[in-house]
C-alpha positions in Angstrom: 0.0 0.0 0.0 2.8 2.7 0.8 4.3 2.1 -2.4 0.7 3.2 -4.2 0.1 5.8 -2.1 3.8 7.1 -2.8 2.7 7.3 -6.3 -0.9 8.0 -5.5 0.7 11.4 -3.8 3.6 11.9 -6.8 0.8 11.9 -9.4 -1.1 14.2 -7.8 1.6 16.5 -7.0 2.8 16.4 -10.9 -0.7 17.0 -11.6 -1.3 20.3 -9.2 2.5 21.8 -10.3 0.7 21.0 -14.2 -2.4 22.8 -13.3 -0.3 25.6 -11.6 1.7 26.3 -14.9 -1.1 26.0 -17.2 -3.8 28.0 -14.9 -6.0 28.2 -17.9 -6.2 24.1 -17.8 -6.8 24.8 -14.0 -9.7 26.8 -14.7 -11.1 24.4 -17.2 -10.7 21.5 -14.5 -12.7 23.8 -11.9 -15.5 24.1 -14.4 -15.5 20.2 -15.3 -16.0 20.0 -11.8 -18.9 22.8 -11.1 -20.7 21.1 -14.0 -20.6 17.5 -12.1 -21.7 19.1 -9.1 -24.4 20.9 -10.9 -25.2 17.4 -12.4 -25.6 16.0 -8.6 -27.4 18.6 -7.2 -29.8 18.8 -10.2 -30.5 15.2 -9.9 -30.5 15.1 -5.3 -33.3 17.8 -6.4 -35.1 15.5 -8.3 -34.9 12.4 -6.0 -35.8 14.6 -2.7 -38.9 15.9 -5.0 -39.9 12.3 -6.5 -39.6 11.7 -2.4 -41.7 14.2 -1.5 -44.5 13.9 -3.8 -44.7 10.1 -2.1 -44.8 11.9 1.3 -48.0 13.7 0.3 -49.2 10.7 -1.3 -48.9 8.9 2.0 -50.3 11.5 3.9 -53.5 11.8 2.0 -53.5 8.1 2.2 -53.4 8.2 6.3 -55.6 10.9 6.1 -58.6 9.2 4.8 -57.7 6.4 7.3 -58.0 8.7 10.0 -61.1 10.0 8.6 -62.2 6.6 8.3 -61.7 5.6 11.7 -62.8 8.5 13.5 -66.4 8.2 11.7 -65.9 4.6 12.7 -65.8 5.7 16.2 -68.6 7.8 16.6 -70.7 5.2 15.0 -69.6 2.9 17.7 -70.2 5.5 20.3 -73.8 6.2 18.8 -74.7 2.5 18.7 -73.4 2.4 22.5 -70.8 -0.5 21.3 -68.1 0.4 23.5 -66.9 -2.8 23.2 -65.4 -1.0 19.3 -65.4 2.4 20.7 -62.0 2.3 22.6 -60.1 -0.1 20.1 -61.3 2.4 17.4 -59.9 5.4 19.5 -56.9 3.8 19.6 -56.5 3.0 16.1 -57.2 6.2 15.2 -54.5 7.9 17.8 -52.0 5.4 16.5 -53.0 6.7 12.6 -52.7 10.6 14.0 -49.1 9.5 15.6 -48.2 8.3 11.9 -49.9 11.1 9.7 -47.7 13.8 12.4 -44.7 11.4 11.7 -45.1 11.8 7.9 -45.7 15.3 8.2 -42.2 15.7 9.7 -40.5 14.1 7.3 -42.6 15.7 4.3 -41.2 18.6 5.9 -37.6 17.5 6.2 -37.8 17.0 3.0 -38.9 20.4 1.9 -36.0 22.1 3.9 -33.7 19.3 1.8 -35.1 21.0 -1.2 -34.8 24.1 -0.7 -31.3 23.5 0.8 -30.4 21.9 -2.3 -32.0 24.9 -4.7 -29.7 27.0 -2.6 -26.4 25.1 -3.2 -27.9 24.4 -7.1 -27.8 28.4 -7.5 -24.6 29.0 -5.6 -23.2 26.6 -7.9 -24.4 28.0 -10.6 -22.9 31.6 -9.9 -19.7 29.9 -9.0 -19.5 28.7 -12.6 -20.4 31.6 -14.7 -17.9 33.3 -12.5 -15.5 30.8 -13.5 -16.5 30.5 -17.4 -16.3 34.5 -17.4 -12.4 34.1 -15.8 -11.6 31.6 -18.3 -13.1 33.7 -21.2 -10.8 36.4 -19.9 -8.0 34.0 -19.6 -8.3 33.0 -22.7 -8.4 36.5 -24.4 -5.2 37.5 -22.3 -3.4 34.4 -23.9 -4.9 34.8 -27.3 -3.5 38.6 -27.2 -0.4 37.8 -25.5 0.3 34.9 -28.4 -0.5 37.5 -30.7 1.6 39.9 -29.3 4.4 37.7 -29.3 3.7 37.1 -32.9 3.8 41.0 -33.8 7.3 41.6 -31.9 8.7 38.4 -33.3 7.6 39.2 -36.8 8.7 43.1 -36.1 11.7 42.4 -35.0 12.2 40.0 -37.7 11.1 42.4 -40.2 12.8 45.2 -38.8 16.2 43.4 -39.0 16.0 42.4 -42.5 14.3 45.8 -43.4 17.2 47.6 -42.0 20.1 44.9 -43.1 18.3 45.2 -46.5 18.2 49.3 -45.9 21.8 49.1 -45.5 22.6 47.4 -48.6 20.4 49.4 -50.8 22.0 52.1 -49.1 25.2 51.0 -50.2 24.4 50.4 -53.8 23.3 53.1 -54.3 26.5 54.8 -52.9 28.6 52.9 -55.5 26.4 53.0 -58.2 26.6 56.8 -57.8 30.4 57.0 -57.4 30.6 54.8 -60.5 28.4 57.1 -62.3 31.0 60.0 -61.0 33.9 58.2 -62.1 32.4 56.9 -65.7 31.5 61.0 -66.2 35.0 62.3 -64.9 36.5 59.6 -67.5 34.4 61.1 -70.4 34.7 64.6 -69.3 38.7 63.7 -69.5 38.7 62.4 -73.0 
């Protein structure tokens, strides 16, 4: 094991001094990662709603039992069976118990929810400010590659434009003192 966790920690290391170097990558890694946690979120969101529309389903469900039961009682108590009246009571007290106990999770659940919408928007801000750093990154590089470009082609172009300066420069000196000497030859004739 300490020989893979040796390497484990090497990889990593190479992997954050990468990142570190190539900050652009960096950012592209933090947005890769934003996006799966918008993807999780998104779908927690989903699960705790699928979850709570089955909390409401089994609320309305003990809710009808307890309706049930409690018009149960009173017919019991107006037919003077009291024999059914207490057992019914406590059916009906056990059902209430539940329908409070579903309540409170229903609830839970909402605060899960709305927990989660908050994280899902955070998130979401955290990204955009992240996509809008990249974009900038990106422009800087772009106009710092092109830069480069300019001064490597300028200086290029100015040192064969002025070494090509300089030889036109000296032509045209020699072609002018040959001209000179070709007229001081025919003056002399």
């Amino acid at each position: 094991m300490g020989l893979f966790d040796d390497l484990s920690r090497f990889l990593e290391n190479r992997l954050e001094e990468f990142l570190r170097n190539n900050p652009h990558l960096e950012l592209e890694a933090l947005l890769e990662q934003l996006r799966q946690q918008e993807e999780d979120t998104l779908k927690l969101i989903a699960d705790l709603q699928l979850q709570e529309k089955r909390s409401q389903e089994d609320i309305l469900a003990t809710a009808q039992e307890i309706q049930r039961w409690h018009i149960r009682v009173e017919k019991a108590k107006n037919a003077g069976r009291q024999d059914l009246v207490g057992p019914a009571q406590e059916r009906e007290a056990a059902l209430l118990r539940e329908g409070n106990q579903l309540w409170g999770h229903m609830q839970g659940l909402k605060e899960r929810i709305a927990q989660s919408k908050e994280l899902l928007s955070k998130i979401q801000t955290r990204r955009q400010e992240v996509q809008t750093k990249a974009a900038q990154a990106q422009t800087a590089r772009a106009k710092a590659q092109t830069q480069q470009r300019i001064e490597t082609s300028g200086w290029w172009n100015t040192t064969s434009s002025s070494s090509f300066d300089d030889l036109e420069e000296k032509f045209r000196r020699w072609e002018t003192e040959d001209e000179l000497e070709q007229m001081k030859r025919n003056l002399g004739k």
